[in-house]
C-alpha positions as CSV (number, residue, x, y, z in Angstrom):
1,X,113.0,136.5,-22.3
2,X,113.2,133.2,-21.3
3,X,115.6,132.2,-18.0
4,X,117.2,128.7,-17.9
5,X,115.6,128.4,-14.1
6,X,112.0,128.7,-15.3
7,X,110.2,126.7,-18.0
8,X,110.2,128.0,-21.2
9,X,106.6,129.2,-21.1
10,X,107.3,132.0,-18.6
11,X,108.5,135.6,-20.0
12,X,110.1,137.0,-17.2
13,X,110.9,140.5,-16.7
14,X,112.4,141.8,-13.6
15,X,112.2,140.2,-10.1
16,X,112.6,142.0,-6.6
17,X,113.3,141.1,-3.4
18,X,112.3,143.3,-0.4
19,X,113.9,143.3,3.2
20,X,113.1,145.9,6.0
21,X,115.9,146.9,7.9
22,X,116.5,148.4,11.5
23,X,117.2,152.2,12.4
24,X,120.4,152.3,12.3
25,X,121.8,149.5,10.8
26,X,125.7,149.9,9.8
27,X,125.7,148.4,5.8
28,X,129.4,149.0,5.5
29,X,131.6,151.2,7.8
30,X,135.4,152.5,5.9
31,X,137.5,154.6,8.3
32,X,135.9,157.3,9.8
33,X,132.7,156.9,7.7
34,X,129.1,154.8,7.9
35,X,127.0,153.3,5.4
36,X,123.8,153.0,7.6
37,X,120.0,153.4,7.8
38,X,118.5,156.4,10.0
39,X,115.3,154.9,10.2
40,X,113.2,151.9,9.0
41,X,114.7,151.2,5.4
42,X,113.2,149.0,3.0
43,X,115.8,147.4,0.7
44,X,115.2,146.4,-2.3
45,X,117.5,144.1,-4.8
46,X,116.3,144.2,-8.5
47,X,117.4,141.8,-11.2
48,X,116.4,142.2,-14.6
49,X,118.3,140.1,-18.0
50,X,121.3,143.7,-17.9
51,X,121.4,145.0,-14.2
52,X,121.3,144.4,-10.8
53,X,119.7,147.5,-9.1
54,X,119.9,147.5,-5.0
55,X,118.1,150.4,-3.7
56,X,117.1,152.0,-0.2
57,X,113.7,154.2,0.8
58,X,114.3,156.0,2.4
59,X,117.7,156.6,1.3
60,X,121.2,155.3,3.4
61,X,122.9,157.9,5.1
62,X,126.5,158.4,4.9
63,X,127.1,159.3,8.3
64,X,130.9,161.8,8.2
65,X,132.1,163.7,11.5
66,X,131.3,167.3,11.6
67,X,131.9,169.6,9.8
68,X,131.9,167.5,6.7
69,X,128.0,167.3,5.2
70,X,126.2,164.4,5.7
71,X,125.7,162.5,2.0
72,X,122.2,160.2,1.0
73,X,122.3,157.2,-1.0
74,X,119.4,156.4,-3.1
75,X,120.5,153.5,-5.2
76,X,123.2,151.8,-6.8
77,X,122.8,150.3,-10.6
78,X,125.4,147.4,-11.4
79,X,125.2,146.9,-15.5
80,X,125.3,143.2,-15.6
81,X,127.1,143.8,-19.5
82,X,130.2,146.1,-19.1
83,X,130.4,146.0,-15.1
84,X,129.5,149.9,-14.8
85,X,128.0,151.0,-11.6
86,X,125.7,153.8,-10.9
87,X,125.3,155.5,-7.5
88,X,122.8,157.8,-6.8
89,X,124.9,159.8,-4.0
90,X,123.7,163.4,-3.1
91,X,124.5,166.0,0.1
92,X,121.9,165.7,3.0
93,X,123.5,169.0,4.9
94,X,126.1,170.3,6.8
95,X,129.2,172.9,6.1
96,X,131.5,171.7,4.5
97,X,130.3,169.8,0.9
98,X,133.2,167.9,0.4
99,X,134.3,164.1,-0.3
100,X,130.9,162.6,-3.0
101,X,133.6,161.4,-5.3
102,X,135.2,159.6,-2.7
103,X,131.4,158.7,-1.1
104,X,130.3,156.8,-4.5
105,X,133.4,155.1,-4.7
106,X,132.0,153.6,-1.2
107,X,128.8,153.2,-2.9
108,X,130.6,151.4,-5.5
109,X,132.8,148.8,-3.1
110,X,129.4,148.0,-1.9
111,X,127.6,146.7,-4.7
112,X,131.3,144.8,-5.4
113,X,130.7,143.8,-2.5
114,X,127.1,142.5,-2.4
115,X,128.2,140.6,-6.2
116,X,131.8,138.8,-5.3
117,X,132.0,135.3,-5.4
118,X,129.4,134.9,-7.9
119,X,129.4,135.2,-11.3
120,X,128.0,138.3,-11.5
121,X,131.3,140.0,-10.4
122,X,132.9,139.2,-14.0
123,X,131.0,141.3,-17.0
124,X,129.8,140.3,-19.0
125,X,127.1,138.0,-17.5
126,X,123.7,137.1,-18.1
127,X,121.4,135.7,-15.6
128,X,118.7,134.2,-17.9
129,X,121.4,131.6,-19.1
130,X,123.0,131.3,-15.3
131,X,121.6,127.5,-14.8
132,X,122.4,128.1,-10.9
133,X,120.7,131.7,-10.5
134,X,119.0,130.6,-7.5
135,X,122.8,129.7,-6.0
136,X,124.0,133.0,-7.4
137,X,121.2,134.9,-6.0
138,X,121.5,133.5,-2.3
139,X,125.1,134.2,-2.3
140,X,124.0,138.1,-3.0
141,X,122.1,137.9,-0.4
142,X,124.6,135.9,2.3
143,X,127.2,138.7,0.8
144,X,124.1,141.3,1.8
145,X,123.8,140.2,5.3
146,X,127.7,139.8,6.2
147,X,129.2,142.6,5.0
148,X,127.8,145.0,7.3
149,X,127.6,143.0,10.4
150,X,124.4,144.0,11.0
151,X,121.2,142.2,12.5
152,X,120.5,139.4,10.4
153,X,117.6,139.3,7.5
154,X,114.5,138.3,8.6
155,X,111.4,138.1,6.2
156,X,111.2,139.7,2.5
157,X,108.7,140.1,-0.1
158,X,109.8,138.7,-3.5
159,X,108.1,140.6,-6.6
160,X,107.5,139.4,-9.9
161,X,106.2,140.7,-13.7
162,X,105.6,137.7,-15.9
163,X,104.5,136.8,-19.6
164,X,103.1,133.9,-20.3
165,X,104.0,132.3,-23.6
166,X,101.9,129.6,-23.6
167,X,98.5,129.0,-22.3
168,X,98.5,128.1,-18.1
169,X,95.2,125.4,-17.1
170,X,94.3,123.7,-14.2
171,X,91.0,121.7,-13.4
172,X,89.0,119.0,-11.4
173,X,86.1,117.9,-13.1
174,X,84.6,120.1,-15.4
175,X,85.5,122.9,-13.0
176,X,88.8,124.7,-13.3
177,X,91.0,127.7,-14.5
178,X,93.1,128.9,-17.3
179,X,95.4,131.9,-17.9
180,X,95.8,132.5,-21.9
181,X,98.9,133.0,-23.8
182,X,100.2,136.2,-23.6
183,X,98.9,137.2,-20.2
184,X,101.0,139.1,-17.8
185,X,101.3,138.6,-14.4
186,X,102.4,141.0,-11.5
187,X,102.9,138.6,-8.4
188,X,104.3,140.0,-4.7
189,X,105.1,137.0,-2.2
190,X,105.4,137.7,1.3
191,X,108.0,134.7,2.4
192,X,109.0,134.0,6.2
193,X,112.0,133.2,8.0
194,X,115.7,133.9,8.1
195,X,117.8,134.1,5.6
196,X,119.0,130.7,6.3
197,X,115.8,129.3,6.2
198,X,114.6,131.5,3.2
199,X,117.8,129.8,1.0
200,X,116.7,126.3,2.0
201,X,113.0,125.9,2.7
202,X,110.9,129.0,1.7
203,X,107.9,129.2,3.6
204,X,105.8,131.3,1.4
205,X,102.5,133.2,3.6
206,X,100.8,135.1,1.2
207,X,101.0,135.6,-2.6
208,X,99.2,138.7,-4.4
209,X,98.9,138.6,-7.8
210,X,97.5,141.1,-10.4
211,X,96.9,139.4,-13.9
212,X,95.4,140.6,-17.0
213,X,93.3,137.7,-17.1
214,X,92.6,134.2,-15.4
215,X,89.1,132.8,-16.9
216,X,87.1,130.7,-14.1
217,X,85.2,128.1,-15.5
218,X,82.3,125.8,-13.9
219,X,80.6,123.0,-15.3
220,X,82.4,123.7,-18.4
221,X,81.6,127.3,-18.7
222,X,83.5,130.3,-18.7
223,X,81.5,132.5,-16.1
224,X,84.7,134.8,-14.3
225,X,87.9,136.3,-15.7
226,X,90.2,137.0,-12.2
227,X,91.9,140.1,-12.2
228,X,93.4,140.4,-8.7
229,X,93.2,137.4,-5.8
230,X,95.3,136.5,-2.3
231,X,96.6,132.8,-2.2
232,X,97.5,132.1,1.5
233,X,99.6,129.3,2.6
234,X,97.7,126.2,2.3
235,X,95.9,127.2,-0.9
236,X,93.7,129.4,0.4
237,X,92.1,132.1,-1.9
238,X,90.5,135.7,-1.6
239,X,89.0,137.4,-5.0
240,X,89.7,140.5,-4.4
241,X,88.8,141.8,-8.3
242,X,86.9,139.8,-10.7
243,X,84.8,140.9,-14.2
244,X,81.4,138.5,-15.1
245,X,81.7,136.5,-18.1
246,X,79.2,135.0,-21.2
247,X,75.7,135.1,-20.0
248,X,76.6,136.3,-16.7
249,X,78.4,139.6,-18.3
250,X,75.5,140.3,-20.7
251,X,72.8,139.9,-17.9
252,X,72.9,141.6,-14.7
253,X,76.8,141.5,-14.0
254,X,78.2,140.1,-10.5
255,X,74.4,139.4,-9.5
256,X,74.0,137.2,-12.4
257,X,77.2,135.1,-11.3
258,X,75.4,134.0,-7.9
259,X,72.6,132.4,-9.9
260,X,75.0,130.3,-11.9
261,X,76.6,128.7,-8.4
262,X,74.8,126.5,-7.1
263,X,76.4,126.3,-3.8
264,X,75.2,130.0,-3.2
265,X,71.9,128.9,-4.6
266,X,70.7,127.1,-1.4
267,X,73.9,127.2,0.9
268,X,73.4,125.6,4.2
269,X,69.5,125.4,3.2
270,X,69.2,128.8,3.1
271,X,68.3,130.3,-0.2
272,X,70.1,133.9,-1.4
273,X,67.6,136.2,-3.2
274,X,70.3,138.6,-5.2
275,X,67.3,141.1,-5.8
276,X,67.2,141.3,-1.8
277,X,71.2,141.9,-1.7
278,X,73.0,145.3,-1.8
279,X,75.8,145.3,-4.3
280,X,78.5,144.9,-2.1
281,X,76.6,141.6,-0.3
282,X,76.2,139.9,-3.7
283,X,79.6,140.9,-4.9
284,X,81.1,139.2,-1.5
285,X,79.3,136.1,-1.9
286,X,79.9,136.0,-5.4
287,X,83.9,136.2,-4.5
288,X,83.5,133.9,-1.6
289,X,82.5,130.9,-4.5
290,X,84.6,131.8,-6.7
291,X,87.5,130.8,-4.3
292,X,86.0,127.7,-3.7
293,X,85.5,126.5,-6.5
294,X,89.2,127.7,-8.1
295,X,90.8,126.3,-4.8
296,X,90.5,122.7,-5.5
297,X,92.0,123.3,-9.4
298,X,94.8,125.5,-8.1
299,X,95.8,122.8,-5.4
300,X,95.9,120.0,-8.2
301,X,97.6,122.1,-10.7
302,X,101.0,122.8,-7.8
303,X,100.9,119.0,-6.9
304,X,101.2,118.3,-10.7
305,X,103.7,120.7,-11.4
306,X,106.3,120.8,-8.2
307,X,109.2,121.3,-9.2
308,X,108.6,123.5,-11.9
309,X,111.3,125.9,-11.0
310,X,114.9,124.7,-10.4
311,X,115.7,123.9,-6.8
312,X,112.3,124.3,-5.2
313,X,109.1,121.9,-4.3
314,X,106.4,124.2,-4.9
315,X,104.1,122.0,-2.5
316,X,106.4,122.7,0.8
317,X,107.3,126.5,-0.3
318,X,103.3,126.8,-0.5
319,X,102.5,124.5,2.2
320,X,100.0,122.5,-0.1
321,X,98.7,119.5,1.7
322,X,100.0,115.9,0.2
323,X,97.9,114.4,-2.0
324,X,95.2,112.0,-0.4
325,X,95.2,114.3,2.3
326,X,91.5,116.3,0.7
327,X,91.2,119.8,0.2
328,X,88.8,121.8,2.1
């Protein structure tokens, strides 16, 4: 489904963001009851094109005075279309089992609470045609971090699952990358900072990404299909899975690969003799040239596309040198 924030080529599906919060961090307090973590929480806020789905693990207690039982809440579904909300509220102990109608209203009032002032808060809405979603979702996430008075966010992981529509290609020379049409894409992106600083100038750290398939091609030939890499801030890559392609794939595998670089041929004047490499040695330095030789394309390909999504500069969120500035 295509979102008016991305270009049209990207299918996406869901995206997460992550945040870990304190022991015992009061979300939302309402008379003689607490909304609040017992231990180090993740929380994690799901969109997807018909909910909004914030959940805890472990789960939030709701902390009631003795003798009243204890209650846990799981997760909270908000249906984007008729404004129904789910809470996953159950009894954690105590005495007297009393009050979970009243403790998933609470549940409730939070999520209305995480989704007012944005449009969000008036079903029926639709966030792939919301042109400010970025402005919606940072008000979610400023609603998030006031309405408990708790210690401010610091940090989150943002997670992806992606279609591609069209065909993705970068190169330099006749070295380069492409991602065909129809790939999917399953990306997690460690991003610093406060909230503050997360709203208005990302600074993404690490980016995982598992993809179906991203062919690798060198001196115009396809010779590795990526299935799982690292990009670190500056453009910095580690192939963490990869599968040997054309004459490489029918030959001896990952072995054959380290023939068809030459840079591992006679690096640094020393030659590497794959038939005097264990497995694991060749399939290291094998890995190793792969990332530099898909850096220099990957670099290119952010400069040229920057501002692909609304409201961002892909070169500062990824801290991608200026151009003229040479890539190691």
């Amino acid at each position: 489904m295509t979102w008016r924030f991305l270009p049209p080529w990207l299918d996406l599906e869901s995206v997460s963001i992550s945040f870990d919060l304190p022991a015992r961090t009061v979300l939302k307090r309402t008379g003689v009851a607490a909304l609040s973590t017992s231990s180090a929480t993740a929380l994690r806020l799901t969109l997807a094109p018909t909910l909004l789905r914030v959940a805890f693990e472990p789960y939030l207690v709701i902390d009631l005075p003795p003798p009243l039982g204890d209650m846990g809440l799981q997760q909270v579904e908000y249906d984007l279309r008729s404004g129904a909300m789910t809470p996953n509220v159950f009894y954690t102990g105590g005495l007297v089992r009393v009050g979970k109608d009243s403790a998933e209203d609470e549940a409730r009032a939070f999520m209305r609470g995480l989704v007012t002032s944005t449009p969000m808060a008036i079903p029926p809405y639709d966030p792939t045609s919301d042109p400010d979603l970025v402005v919606t979702v940072r008000q979610v996430l400023l609603n998030l971090e006031s309405d408990g008075g708790g210690p401010a966010v610091r940090g989150a992981r943002v997670s992806a699952r992606l279609t591609l529509r069209e065909a993705l290609a970068g190169a330099v020379g006749p070295d380069g990358f492409r991602i065909p049409a129809g790939a999917t894409i399953a990306a997690s992106v460690d991003v610093e900072g406060t909230r503050q600083e997360i709203e208005t100038a990302p600074r993404v750290q690490r980016i995982e990404v598992d993809c179906s398939s991203a062919v690798l091609h060198k001196h115009g030939v396809d010779q590795a299909d990526l299935r799982r890499f690292v990009v670190r801030r500056g453009g910095e890559i580690a192939v963490e899975r990869v599968e040997p392609l054309g004459a490489a794939g029918q030959a001896a595998g990952v072995e054959s690969l380290v023939r068809l670089f030459s840079a591992l041929a006679a690096g640094g004047g020393v030659a590497f003799d794959p038939q005097r490499l264990g497995p694991s040695a060749v399939d290291g330095l094998v890995k190793e040239e792969i990332a530099r030789a898909l850096r220099p394309a990957l670099v290119e390909w952010v400069r040229q596309n920057a501002e692909i999504i609304v409201g961002m500069d892909l070169r500062q969120v990824l801290g991608i040198p200026e151009e003229g500035d040479g890539v190691a």
